[in-house]
N, C-alpha and C positions, 0 to 999 in steps of 0.2 A: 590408315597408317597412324601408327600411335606416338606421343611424345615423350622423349625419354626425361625423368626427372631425378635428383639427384646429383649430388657433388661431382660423382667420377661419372663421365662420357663416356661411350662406346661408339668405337667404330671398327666396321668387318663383320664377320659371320659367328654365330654360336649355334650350331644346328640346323633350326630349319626359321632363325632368327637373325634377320640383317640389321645391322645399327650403320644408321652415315648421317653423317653431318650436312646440311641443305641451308638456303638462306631462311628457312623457317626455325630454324634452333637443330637440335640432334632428334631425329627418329627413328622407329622403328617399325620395320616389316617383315612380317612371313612370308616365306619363300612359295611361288607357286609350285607343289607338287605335278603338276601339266606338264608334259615335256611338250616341245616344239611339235614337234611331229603328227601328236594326237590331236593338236590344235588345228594343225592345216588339214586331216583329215578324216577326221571322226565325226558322224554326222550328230552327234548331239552338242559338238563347236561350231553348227552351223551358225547360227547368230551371235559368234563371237566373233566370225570369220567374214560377217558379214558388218558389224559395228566398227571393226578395224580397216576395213579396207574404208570407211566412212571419213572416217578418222583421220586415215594419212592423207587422205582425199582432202579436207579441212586444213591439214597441218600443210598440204604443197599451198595451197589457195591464197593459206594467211602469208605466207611466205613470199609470196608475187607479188599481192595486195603490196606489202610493207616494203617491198624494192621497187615498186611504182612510185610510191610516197615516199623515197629514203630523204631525197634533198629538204622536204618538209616535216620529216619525222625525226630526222637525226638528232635533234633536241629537244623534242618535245613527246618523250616518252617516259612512262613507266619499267619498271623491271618485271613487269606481270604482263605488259602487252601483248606477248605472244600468245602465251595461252590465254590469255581473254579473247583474243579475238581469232582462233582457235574454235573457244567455246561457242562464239556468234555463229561463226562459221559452219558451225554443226545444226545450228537452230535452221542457219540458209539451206544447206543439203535435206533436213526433215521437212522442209514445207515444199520438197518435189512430189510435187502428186500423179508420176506420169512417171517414172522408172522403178524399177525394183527392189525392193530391199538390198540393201550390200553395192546399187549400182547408181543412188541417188547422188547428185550432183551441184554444184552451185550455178550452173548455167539453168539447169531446169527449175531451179529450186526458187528463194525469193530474197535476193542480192539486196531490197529495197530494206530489207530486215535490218540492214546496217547504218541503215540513217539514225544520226546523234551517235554515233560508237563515239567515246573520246578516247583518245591513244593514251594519256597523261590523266588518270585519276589523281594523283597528286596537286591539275591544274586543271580543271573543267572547266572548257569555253567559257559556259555559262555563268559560271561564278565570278569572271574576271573583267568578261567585255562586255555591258550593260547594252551598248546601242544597239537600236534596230537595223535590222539588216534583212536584204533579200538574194537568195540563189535560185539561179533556173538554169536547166539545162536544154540546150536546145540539139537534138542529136544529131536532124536537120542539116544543119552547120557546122557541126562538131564547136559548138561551145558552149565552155561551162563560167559561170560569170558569179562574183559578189558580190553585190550594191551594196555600202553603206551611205549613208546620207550625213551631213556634215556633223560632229558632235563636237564636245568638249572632253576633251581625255580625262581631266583632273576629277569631272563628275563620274565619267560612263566609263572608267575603266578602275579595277583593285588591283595594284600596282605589287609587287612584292619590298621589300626595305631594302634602300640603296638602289634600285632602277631612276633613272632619270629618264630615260628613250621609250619607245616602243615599235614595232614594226609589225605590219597588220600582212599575212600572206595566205595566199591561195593554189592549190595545186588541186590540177584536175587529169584525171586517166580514164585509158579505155583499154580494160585487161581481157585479156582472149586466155581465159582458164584453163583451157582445153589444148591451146598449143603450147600455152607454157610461157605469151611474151606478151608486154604492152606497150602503149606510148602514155605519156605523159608530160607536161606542161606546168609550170610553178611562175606566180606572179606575184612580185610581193610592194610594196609602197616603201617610201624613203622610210628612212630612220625618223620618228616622230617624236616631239618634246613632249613629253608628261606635263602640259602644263595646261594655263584656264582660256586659250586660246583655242577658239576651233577650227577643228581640220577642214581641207577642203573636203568636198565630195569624194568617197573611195569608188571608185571601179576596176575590178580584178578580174580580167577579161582571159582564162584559159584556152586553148586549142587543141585540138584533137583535128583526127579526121571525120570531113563528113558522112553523115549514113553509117557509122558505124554500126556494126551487129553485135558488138560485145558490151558486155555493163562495162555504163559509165559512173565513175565517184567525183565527186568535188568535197575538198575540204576547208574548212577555211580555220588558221591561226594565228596566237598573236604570242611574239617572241619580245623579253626585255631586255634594254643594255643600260650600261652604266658608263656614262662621260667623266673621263680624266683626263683636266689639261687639253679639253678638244680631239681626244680618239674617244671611242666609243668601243665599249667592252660588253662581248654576250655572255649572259647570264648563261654561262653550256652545261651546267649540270642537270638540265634537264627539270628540273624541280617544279620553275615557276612560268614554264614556255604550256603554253597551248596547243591542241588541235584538234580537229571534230570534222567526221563525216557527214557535212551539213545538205546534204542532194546525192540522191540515188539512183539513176535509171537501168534498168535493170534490164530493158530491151527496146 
């Protein structure tokens, strides 16, 4: 798709040339001469017909994914996280090595592929929360758990300008891909002072059911606020909140 440059924008059709305006600036695209039809049944669109059924297969996936996580994503996202994780998504469905082309899936495929996704490029985990930390999943029992060990906030965390708080949270699921539903569990720690005092020990202990047969995710983020007058205000534009697919069990 090309970019359009020049004083005067375009948008709407000029031939077999579409101009629209996107949050990437004004673009432009040629129109597929393909009509529908020949698509769903002309055998030289077989592997087109087979990449799209991939595809919307990926697009339900990320979809469920992000409504398991909504209480811990609602702030802590990108405007690209869809199709980012989308994109992942397709990398899960490619490394099915046991169904067939057009019929490849993210249960057969490898879910663990998504360990480190960050929802928020704008705030990656990594960049922001310095302490060491441990996740395990126990499927067993259906828990998913985040150890941190005691630190100091003012050293082990990059604060954004004007936070004064912080709050450290955890949400863990078990999505059944294939029916369409999951459970999910979110645990998060008090509101925390940014300051040279260290925390206690974190423990963010999730639940599921035990024995589950569906992929398990655990993520873990960190959200900031800013105190006035003793309320406490969250940073909600998303900008400078965290989250990260930190444990993957995949079956």
């Amino acid at each position: 798709m090309a970019k359009q440059r020049g004083i005067i924008k375009l948008e709407g059709t000029i031939g077999d040339i579409t101009f629209l305006r996107t949050q990437d600036g004004y673009l432009a695209k040629e129109n597929n001469p393909v009509n529908g039809d020949r698509i769903n049944n002309d055998p030289a669109f077989q592997r087109t017909r087979e990449n799209a059924s991939e595809f919307g297969r990926a697009g339900k996936a990320g979809k469920l994914l992000r409504s398991a996580l909504r209480s811990a994503l609602q702030n802590a996202k990108d405007r690209r996280v869809t199709s980012r994780l989308v994109s992942e998504l397709m990398k899960v469905i490619q490394a099915d090595s046991t169904s067939t082309r057009g019929q490849r899936n993210v249960i057969d495929g490898e879910a663990e592929l998504l360990q480190g996704f960050n929802f928020n490029l704008n705030a990656v985990l990594s960049s922001m929360l310095f302490a060491p930390y441990s996740s395990t999943i126990d499927r067993a029992a259906g828990t998913l758990q985040v150890n941190i060990p005691a630190f100091v906030p003012a050293n082990m965390i990059t604060s954004p300008a004007g936070s004064t708080h912080f709050k450290i949270c955890a949400a863990g699921c078990a999505v059944d891909f294939e029916n369409g539903s999951f459970e999910s569990d979110l645990k998060e720690t008090a509101i925390l002072p940014l300051d040279t005092n260290a925390t206690a020990v974190i423990n963010l202990n999730c639940a599921v059911s035990a024995n589950s047969t569906h992929p398990l995710f655990l993520t873990m983020g960190i959200q900031f606020y800013q105190e006035v007058n003793g309320s406490y205000y969250s940073l909600k534009d998303g900008g400078f909140n965290g989250l990260e697919i930190v444990k993957v069990s995949g079956e």
